[in-house]
DRENPA-3360 file (N, C-alpha, C; in nm, 2 decimals, always signed):
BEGIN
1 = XXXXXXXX = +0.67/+0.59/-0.11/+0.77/+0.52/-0.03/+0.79/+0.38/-0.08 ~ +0.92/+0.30/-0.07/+0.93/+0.19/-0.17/+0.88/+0.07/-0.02 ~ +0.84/-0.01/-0.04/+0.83/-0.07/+0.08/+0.72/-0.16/+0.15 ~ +0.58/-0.07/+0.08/+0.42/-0.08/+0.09/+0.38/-0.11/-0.05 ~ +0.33/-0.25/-0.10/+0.28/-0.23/-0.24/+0.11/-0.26/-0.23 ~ +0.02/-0.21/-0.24/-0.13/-0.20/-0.23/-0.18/-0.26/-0.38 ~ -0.22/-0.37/-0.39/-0.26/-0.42/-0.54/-0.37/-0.52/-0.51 ~ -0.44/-0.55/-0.38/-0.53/-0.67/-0.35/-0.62/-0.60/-0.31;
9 = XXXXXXXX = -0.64/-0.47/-0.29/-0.75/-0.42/-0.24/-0.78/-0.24/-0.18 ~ -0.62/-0.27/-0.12/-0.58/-0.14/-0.04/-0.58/-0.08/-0.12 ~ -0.59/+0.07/-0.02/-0.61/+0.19/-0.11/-0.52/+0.28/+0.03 ~ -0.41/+0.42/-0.05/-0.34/+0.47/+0.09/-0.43/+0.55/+0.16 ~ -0.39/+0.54/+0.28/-0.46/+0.63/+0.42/-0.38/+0.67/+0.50 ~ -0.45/+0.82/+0.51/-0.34/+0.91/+0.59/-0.35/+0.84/+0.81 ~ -0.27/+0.90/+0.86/-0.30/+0.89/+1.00/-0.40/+0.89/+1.05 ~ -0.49/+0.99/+1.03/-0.57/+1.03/+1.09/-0.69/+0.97/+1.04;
17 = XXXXXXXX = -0.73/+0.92/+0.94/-0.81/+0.78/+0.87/-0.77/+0.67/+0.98 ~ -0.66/+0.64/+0.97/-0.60/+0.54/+1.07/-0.67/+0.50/+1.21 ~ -0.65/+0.65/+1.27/-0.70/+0.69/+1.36/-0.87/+0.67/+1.43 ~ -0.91/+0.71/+1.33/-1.02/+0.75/+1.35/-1.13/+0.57/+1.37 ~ -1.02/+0.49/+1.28/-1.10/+0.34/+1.27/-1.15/+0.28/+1.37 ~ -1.27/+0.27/+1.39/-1.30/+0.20/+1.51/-1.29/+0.04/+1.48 ~ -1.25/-0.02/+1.62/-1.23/-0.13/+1.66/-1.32/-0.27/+1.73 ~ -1.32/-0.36/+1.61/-1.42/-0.43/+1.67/-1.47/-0.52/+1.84;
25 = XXXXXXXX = -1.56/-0.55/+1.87/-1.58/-0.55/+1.99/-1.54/-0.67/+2.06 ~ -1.45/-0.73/+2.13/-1.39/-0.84/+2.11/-1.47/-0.95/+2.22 ~ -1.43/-1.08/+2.15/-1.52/-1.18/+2.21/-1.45/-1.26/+2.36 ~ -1.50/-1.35/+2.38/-1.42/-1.45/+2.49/-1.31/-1.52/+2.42 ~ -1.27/-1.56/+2.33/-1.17/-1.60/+2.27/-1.07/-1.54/+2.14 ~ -1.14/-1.38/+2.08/-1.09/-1.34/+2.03/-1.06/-1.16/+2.06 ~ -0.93/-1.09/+2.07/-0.92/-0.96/+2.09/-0.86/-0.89/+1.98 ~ -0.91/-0.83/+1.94/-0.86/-0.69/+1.81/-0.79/-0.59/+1.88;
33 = XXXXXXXX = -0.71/-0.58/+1.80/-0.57/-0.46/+1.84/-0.58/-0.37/+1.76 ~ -0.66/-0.25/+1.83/-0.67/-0.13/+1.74/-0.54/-0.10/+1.62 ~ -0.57/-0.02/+1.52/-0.46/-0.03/+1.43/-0.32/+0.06/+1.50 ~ -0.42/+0.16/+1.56/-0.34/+0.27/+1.55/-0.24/+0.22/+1.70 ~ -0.26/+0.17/+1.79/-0.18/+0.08/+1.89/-0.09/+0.03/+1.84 ~ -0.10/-0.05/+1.78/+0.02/-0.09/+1.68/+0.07/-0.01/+1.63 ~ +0.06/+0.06/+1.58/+0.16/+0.15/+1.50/+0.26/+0.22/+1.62 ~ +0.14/+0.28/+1.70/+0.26/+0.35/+1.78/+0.35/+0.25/+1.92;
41 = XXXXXXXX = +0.29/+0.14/+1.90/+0.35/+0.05/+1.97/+0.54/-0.02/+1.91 ~ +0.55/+0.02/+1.77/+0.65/+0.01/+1.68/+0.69/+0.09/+1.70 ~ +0.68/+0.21/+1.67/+0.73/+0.36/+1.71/+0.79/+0.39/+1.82 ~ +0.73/+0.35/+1.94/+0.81/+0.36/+2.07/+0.92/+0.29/+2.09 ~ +0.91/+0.13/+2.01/+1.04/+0.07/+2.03/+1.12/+0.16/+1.96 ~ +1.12/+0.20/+1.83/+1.20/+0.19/+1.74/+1.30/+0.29/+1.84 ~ +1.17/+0.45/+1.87/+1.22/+0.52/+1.90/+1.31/+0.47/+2.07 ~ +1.29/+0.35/+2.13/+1.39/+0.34/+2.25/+1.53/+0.28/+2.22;
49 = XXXXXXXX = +1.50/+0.25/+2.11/+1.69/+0.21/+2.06/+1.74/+0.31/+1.94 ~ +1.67/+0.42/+1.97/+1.75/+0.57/+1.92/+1.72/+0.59/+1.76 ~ +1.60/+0.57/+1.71/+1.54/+0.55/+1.56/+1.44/+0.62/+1.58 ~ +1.44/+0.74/+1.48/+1.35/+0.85/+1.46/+1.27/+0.85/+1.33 ~ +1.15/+0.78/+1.34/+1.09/+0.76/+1.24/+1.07/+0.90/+1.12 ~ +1.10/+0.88/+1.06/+1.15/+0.99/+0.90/+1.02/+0.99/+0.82 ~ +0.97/+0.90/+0.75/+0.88/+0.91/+0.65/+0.81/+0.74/+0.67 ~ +0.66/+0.77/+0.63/+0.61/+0.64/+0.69/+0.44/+0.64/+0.59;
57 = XXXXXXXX = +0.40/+0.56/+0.54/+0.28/+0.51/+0.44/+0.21/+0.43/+0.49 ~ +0.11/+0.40/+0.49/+0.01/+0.35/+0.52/-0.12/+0.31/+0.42 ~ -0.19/+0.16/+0.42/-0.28/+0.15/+0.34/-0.42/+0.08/+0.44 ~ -0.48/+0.11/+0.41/-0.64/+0.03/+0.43/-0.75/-0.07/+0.38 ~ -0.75/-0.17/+0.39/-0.89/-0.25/+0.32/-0.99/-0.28/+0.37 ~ -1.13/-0.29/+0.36/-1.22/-0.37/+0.43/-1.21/-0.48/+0.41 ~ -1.30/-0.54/+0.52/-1.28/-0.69/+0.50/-1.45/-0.74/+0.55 ~ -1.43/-0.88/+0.65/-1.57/-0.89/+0.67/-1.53/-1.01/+0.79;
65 = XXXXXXXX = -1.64/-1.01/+0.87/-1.67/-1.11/+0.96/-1.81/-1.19/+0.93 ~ -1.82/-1.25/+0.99/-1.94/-1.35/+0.96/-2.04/-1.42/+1.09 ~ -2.16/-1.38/+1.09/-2.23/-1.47/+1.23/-2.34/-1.56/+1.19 ~ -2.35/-1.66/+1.27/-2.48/-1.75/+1.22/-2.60/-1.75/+1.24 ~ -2.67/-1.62/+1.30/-2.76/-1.63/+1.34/-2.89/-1.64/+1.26 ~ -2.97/-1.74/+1.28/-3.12/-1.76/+1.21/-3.04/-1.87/+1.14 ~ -2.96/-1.92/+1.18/-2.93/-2.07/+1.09/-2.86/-2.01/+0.93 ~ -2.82/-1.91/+0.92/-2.77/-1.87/+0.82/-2.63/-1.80/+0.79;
73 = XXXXXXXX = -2.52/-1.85/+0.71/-2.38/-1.76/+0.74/-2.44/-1.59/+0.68 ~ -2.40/-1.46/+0.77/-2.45/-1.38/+0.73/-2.32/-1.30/+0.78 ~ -2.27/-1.22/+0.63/-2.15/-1.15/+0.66/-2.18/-1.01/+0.67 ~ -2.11/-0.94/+0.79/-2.11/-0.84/+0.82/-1.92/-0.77/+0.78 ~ -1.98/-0.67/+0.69/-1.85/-0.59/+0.63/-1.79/-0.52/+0.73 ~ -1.66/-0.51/+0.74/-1.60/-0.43/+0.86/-1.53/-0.33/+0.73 ~ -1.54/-0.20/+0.74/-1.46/-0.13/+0.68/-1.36/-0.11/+0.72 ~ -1.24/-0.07/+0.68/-1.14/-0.05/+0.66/-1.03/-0.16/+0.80;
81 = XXXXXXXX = -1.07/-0.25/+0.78/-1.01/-0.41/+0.85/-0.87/-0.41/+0.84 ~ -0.83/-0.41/+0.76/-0.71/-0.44/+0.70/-0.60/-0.36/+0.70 ~ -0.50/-0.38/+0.77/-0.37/-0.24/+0.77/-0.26/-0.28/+0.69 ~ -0.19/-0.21/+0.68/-0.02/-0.23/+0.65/+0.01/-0.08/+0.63 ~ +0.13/-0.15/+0.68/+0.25/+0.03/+0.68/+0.34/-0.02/+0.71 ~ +0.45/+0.08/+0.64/+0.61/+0.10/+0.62/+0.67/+0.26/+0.67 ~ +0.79/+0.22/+0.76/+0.83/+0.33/+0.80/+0.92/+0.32/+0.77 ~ +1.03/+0.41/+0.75/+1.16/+0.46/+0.73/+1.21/+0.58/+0.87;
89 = XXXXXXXX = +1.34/+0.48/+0.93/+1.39/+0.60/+1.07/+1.53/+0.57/+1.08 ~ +1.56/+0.69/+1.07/+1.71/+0.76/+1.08/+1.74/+0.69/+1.20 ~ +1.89/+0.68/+1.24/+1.95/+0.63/+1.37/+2.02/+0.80/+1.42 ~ +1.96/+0.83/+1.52/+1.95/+0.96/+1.58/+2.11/+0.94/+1.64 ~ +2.17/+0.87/+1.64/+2.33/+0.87/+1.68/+2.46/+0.87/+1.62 ~ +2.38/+0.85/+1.46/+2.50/+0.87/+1.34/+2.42/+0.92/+1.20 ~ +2.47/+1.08/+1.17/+2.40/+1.11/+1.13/+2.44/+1.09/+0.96 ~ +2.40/+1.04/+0.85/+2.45/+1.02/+0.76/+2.45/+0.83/+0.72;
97 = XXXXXXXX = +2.40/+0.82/+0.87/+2.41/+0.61/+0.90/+2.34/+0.56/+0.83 ~ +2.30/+0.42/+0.81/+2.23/+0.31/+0.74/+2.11/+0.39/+0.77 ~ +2.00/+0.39/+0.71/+1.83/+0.35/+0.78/+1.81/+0.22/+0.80 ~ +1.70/+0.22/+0.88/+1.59/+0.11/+0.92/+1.45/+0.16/+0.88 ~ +1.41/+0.01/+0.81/+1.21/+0.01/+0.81/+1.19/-0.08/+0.91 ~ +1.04/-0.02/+0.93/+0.95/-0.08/+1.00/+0.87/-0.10/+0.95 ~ +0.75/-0.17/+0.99/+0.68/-0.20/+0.89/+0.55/-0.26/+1.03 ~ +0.44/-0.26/+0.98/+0.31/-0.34/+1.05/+0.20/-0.38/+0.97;
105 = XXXXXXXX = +0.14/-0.46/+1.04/+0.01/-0.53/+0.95/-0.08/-0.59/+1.01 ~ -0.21/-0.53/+1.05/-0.27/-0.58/+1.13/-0.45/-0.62/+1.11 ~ -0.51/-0.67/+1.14/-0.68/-0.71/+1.10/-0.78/-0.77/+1.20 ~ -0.87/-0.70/+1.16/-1.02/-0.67/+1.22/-1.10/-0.75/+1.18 ~ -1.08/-0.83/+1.11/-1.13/-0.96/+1.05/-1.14/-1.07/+1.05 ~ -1.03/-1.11/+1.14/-0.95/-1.27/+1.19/-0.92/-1.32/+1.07 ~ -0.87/-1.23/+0.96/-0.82/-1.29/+0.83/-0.65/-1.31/+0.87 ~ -0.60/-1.26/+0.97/-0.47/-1.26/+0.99/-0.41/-1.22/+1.15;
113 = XXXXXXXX = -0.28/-1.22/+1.17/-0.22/-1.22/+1.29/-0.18/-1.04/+1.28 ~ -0.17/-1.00/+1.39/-0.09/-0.87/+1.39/+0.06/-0.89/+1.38 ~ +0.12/-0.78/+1.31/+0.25/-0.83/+1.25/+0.34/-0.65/+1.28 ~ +0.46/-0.72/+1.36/+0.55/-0.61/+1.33/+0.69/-0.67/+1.25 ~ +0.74/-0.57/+1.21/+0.82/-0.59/+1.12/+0.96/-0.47/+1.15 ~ +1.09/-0.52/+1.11/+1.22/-0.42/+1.11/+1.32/-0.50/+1.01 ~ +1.42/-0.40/+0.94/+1.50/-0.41/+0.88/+1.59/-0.36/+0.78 ~ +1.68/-0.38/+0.69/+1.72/-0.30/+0.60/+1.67/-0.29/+0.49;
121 = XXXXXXXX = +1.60/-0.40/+0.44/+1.49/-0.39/+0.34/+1.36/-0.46/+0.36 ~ +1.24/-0.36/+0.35/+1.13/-0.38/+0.38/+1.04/-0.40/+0.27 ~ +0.96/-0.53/+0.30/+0.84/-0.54/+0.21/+0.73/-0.61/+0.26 ~ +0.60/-0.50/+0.27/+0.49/-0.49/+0.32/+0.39/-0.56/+0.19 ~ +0.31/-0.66/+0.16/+0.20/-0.61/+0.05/+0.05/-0.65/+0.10 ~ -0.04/-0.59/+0.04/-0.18/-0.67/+0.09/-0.21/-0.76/+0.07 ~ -0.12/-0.86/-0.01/-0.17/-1.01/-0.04/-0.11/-1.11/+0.04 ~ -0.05/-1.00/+0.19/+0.00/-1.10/+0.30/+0.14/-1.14/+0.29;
129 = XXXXXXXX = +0.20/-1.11/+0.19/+0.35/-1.12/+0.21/+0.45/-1.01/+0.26 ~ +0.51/-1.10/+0.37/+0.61/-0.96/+0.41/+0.73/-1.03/+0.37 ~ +0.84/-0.90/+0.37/+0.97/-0.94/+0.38/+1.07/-0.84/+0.44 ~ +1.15/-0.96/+0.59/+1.19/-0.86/+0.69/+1.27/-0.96/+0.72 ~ +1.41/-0.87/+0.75/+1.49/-0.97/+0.88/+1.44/-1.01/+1.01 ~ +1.34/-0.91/+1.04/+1.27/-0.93/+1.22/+1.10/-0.92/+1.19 ~ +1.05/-1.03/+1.24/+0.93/-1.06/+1.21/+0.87/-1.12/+1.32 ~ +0.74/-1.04/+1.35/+0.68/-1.07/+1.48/+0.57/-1.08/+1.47;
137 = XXXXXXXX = +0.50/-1.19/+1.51/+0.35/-1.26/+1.42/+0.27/-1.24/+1.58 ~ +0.15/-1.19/+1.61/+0.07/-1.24/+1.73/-0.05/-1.29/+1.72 ~ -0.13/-1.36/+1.75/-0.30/-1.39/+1.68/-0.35/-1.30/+1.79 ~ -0.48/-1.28/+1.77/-0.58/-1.19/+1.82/-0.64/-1.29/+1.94 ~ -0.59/-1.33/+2.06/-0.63/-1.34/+2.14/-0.64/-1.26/+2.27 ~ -0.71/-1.36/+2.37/-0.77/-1.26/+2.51/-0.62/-1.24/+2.55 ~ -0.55/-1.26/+2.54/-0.39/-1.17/+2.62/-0.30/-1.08/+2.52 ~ -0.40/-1.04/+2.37/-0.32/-1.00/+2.29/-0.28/-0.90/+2.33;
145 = XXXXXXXX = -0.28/-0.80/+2.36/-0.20/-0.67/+2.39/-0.12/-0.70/+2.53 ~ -0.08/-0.79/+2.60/+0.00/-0.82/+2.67/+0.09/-0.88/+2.58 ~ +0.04/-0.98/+2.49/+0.20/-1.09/+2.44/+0.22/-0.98/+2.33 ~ +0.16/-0.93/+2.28/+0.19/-0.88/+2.16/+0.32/-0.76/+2.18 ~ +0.29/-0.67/+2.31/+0.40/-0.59/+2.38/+0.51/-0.63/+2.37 ~ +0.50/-0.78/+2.45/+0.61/-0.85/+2.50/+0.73/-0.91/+2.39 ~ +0.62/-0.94/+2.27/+0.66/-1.01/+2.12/+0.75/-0.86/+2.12 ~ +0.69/-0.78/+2.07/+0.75/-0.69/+2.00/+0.86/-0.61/+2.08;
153 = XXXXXXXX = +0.91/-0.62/+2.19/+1.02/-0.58/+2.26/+1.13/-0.69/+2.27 ~ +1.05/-0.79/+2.26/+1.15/-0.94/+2.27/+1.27/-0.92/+2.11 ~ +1.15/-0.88/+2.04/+1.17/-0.86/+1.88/+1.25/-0.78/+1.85 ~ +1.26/-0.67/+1.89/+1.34/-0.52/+1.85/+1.42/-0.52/+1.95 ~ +1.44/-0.57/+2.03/+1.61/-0.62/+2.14/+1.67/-0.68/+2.04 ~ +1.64/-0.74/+1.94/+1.77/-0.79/+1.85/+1.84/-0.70/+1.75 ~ +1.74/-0.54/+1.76/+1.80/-0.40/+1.68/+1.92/-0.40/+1.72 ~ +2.02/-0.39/+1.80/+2.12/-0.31/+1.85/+2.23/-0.46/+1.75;
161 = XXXXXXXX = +2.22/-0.52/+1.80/+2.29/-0.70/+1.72/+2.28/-0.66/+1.55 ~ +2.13/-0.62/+1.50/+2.13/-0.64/+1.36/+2.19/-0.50/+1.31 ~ +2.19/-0.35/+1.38/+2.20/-0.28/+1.37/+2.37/-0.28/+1.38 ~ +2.46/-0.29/+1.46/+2.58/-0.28/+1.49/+2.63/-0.38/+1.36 ~ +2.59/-0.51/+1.32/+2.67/-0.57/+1.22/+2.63/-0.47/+1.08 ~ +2.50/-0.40/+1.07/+2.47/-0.33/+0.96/+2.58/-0.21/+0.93 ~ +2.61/-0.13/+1.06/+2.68/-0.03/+1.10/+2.79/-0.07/+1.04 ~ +2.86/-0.16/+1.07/+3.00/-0.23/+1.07/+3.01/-0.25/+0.92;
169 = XXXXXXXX = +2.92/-0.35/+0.82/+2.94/-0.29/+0.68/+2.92/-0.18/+0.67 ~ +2.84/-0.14/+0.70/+2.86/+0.06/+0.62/+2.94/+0.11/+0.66 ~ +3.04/+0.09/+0.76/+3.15/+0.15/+0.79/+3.27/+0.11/+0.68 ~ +3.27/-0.04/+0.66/+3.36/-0.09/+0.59/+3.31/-0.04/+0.47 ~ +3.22/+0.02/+0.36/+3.22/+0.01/+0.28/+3.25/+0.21/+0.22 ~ +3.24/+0.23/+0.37/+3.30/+0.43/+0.37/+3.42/+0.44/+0.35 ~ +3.50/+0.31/+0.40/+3.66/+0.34/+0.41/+3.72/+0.28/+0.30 ~ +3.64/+0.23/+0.22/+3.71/+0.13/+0.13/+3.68/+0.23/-0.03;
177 = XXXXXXXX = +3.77/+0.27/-0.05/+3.77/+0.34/-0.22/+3.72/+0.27/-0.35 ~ +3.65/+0.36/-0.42/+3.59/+0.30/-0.51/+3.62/+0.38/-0.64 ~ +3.71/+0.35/-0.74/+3.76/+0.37/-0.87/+3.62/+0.40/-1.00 ~ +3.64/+0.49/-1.05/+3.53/+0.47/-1.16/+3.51/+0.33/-1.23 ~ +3.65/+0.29/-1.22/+3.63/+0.13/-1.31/+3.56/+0.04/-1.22 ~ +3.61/+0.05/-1.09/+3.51/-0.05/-1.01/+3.38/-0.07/-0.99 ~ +3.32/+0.07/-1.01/+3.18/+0.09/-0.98/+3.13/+0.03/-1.13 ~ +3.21/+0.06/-1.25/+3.17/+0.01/-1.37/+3.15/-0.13/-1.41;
185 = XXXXXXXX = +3.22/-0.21/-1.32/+3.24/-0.34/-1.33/+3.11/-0.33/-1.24 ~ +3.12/-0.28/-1.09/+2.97/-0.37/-1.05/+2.87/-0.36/-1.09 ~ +2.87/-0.24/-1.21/+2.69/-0.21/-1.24/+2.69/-0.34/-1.37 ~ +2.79/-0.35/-1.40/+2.80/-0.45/-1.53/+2.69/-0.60/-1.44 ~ +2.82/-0.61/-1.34/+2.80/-0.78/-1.28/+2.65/-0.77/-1.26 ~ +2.56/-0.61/-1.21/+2.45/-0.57/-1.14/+2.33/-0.61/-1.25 ~ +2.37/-0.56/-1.34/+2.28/-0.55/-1.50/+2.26/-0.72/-1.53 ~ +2.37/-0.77/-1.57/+2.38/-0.92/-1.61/+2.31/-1.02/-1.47;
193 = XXXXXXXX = +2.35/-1.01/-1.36/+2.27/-1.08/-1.27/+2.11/-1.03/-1.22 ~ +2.06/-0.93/-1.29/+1.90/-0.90/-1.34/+1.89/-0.81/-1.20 ~ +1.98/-0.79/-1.14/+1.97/-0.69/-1.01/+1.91/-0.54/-1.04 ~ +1.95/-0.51/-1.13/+1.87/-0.32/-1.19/+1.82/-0.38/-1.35 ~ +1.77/-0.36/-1.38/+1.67/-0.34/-1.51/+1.79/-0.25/-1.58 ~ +1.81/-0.30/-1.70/+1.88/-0.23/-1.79/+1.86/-0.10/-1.82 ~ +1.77/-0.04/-1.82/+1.71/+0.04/-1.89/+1.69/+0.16/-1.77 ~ +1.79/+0.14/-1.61/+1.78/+0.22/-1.57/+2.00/+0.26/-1.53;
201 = XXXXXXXX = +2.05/+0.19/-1.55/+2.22/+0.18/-1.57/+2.23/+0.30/-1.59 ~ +2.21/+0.39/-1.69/+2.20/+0.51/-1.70/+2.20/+0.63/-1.57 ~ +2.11/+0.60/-1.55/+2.01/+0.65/-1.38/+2.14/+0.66/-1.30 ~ +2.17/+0.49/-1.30/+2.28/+0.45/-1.17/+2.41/+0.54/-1.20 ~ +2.46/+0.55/-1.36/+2.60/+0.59/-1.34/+2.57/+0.76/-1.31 ~ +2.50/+0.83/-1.34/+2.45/+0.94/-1.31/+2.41/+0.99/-1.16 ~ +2.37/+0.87/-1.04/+2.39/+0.91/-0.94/+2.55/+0.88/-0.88 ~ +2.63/+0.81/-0.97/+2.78/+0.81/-0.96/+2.85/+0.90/-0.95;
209 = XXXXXXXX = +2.80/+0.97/-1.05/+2.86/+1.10/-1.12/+2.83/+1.25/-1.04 ~ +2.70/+1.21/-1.07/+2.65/+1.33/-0.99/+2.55/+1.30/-0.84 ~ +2.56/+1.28/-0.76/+2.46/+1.23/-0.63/+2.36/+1.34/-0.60 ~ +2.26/+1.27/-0.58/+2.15/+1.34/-0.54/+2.19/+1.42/-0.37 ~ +2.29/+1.40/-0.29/+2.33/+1.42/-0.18/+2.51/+1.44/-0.17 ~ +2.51/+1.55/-0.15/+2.68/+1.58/-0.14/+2.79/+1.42/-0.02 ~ +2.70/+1.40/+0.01/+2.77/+1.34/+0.13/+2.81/+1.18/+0.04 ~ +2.76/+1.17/-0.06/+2.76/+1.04/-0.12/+2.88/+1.09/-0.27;
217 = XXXXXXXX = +2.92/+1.21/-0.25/+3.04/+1.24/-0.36/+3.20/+1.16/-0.36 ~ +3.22/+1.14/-0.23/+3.32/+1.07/-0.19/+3.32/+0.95/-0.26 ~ +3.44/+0.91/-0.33/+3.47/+0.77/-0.41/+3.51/+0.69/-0.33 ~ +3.35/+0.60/-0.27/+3.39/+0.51/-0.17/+3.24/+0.36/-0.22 ~ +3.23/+0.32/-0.19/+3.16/+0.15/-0.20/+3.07/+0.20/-0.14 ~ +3.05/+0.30/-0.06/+2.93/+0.35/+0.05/+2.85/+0.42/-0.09 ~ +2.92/+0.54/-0.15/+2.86/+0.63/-0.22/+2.83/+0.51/-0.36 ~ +2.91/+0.39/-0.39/+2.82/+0.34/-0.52/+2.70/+0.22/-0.48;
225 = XXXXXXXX = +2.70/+0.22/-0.39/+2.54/+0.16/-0.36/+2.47/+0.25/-0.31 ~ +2.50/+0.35/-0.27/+2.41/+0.45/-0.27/+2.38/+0.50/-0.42 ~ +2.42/+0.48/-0.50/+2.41/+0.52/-0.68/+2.28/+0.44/-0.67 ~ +2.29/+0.29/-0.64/+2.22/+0.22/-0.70/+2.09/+0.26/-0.61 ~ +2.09/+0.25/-0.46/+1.93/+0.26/-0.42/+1.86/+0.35/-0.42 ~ +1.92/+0.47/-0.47/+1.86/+0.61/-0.53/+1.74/+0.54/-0.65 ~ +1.82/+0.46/-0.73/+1.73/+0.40/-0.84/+1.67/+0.30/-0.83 ~ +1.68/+0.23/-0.74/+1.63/+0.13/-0.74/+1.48/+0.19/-0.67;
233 = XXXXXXXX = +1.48/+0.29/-0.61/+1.36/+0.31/-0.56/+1.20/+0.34/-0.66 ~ +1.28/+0.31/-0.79/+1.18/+0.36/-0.89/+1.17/+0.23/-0.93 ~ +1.22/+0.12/-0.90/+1.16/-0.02/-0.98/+1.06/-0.07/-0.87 ~ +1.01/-0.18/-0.95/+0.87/-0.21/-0.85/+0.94/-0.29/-0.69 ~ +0.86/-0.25/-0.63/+0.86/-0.22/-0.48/+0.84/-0.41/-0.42 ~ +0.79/-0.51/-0.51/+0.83/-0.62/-0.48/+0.98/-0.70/-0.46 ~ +1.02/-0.62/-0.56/+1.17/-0.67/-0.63/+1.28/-0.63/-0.52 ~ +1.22/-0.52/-0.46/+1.35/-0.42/-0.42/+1.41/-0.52/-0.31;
241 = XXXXXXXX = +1.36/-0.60/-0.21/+1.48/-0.65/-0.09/+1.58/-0.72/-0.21 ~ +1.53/-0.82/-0.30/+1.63/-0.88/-0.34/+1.69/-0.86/-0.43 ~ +1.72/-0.73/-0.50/+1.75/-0.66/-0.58/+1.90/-0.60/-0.52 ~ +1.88/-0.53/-0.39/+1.95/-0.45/-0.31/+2.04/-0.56/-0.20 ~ +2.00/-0.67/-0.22/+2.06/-0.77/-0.13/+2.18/-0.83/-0.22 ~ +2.15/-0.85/-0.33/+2.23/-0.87/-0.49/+2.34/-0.80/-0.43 ~ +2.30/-0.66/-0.52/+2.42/-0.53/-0.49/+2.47/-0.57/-0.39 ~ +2.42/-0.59/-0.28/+2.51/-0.58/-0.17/+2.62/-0.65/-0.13;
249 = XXXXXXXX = +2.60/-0.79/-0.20/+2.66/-0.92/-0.22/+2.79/-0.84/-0.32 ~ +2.75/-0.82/-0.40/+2.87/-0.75/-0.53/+2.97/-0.59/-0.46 ~ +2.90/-0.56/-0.38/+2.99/-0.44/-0.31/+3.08/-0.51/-0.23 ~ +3.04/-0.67/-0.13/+3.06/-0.70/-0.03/+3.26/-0.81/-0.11 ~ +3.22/-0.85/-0.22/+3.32/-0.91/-0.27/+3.41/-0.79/-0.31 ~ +3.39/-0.68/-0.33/+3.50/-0.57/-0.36/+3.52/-0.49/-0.19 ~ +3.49/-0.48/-0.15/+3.53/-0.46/+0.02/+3.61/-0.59/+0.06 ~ +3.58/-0.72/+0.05/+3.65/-0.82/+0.14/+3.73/-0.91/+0.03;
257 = X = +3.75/-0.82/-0.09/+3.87/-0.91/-0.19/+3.99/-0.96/-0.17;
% end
């Protein structure tokens, strides 16, 4: 799944790994939020503003805490500390509509804050960088699972706002026709402004041509960025928000020319 990149440590883990993680024991000034709470605490929003989570990845790292006793720093390993995950969910009210990711990131370590995440392009990595339109940070404290709730509904009330203006381009870009020569000009502008890797142009005019999904055959601005994020899903998974944010920019001047 493009979205999750694991290179600092992580390694993927199914649910039920997830699951199974037990949760450190929390102090007077510090509280850990099991992983798997979080996850399904993202899930219930997504799913209350009508988003059916589709396909979803997950990674794991250990990490470590540390206590002083006997006058000595003495680290104790926490396995598998460290989360992140990326979801992908359909909008259960238009079927054929934009997606939304989700995304989380959370630690058993006090290496980091618990993190939810939403948007059109998602990027989760273990070296602590995300990239999201909606970004919801909490630290591990004694009211964490109260603010953290509260964060994350405060957070995903702005879905229906980010969601309706997303709608509203993909609408405009269904109605608006797209010429073989047009799509040819934007893979050009696409290639030259370093947006697709040359070496996959090919790939793109071929999901032009032929789409991997009948619904994307129609010669419209919808179906040629859809050419492109078919492929773009094979370049590296750092690159992709701002890669697809480009394109978007180049669809957006042939829709509002």
């Amino acid at each position: 799944m493009n979205g999750l990149l694991l290179h600092c440590g992580a390694t993927i883990k199914s649910l039920e790994e997830i699951t199974a993680v037990q949760t450190p024991e929390e102090t007077e000034t510090w509280k850990p939020v099991a992983h798997m709470e979080l996850i399904q605490m993202v899930k219930d929003e997504a799913s209350a503003h009508g988003f059916e989570v589709e396909t979803e990845e997950y990674g794991m790292a250990d990490g470590a805490l540390y206590d002083y006793s006997g006058g000595k720093k003495n680290k104790v390993v926490i396995p598998n500390a460290k989360m992140f995950g990326v979801m992908t969910a359909k909008d259960t009210r238009d079927e054929g509509g934009n997606a939304l990711m989700f995304g989380v990131r959370n630690f058993h370590d006090k290496s980091g804050r618990a993190g939810a995440f939403a948007g059109g392009h998602m990027f989760v990595c273990d070296n602590l960088i995300v990239s999201a339109e909606i970004q919801i940070m909490q630290k591990h404290c004694p009211r964490t699972m109260e603010e953290l709730a509260s964060n994350i509904a405060d957070g995903m009330a702005k879905l229906p706002q980010f969601h309706k203006k997303q709608q509203a381009q993909v609408e405009s870009y269904r109605v608006t026709k797209m010429t073989d020569r047009d799509f040819h000009d934007v893979v050009c502008k696409a290639q030259m402004a370093g947006f697709m890797p040359a070496n996959k142009i090919g790939k793109v005019l071929e999901q032009w041509y032929e789409p991997n999904h009948d619904i994307f055959k129609e010669r419209n601005v919808w179906s040629g960025l859809n050419a492109f994020t078919e492929v773009a899903k094979e370049t590296p998974v750092f690159t992709l928000p701002e890669r697809m944010q480009g394109v978007n920019k180049l669809c957006d001047e042939l829709v509002y020319a």
